[in-house]
N, C-alpha and C positions, 0 to 999 in steps of 0.2 A: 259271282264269288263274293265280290261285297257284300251282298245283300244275305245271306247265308249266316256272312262272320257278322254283319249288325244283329241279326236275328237272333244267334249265340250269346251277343253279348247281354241285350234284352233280356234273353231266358238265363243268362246268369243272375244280371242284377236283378230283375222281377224276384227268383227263385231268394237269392241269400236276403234279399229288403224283407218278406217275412219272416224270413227266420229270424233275423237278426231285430226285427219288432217283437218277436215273445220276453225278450231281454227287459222290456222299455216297463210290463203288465205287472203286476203282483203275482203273490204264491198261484192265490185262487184262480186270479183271471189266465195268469200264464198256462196252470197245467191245463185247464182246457183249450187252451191255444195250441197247448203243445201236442195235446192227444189228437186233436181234432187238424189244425192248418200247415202246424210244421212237418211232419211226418210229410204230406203232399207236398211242402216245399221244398224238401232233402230230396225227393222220388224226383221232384222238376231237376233239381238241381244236380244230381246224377246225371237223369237223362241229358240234357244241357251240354254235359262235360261228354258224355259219350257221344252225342252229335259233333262237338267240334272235335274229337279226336276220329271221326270216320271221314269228317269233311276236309278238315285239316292237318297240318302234322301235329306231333304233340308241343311244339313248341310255342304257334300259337296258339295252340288249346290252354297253354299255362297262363300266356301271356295277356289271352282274354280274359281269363278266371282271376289274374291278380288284378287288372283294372278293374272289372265288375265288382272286388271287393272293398278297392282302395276308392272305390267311387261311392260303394254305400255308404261303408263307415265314415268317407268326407264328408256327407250327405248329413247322415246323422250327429256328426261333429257341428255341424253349421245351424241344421234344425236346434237344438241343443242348445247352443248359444243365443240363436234368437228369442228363444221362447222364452229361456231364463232372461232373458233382457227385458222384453215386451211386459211378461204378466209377473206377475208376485206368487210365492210359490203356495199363497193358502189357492190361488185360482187355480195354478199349473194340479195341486192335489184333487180339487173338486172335480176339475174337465177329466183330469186321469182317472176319477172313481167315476162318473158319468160312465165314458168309453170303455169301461172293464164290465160296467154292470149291462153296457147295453151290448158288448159281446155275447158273455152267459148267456142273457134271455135270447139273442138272436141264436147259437148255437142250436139252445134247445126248442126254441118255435121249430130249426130246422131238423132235426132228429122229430119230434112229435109228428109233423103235420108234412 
């Protein structure tokens, strides 16, 4: 039964962690984030929710779903702060155009090929 409700929580937090990364991307890099990874993150994170509600009652199905979520956005709350601490934000802009444009190209290598 543990292992079940860990498993839940996993597939919450994995599921809402990309969703809640199309937020972080610009216009460009986000819509194809959003056409392409989060659509399959919303479908995890459904499913997710309808696993713990078959395996469990609904109350911890709630109760998992609010710490998966208060665990990301901690998560990203912390990231966030370190990052803005560590680098200066001309770096924070460059690594952030780096990883949006090497989204795109990886997207479409994988739709082509």
């Amino acid at each position: 039964m543990i292992i079940k409700y860990i498993s839940f929580l996993i597939g919450v937090i994995w599921s809402y962690s990309i969703i809640k990364t199309q937020s972080v991307f610009s216009k460009k890099a986000g819509l194809i984030f959003k056409i392409f990874i989060t659509k399959v993150s919303w479908l995890t994170l459904i499913t997710a929710c309808y696993f713990g509600y078959k395996n469990f009652n609904i109350k911890y199905t709630i109760i998992g779903l609010v710490i998966g979520i208060l665990l990301v956005n901690l998560g990203f709350y912390l990231l966030k702060k370190y990052i803005n601490k560590k680098l200066s934000p001309q770096k924070i802009t460059s690594i952030k155009s780096f990883f949006e444009y090497t989204l795109i190209i990886l997207i479409f290598y994988f739709i082509l090929f």
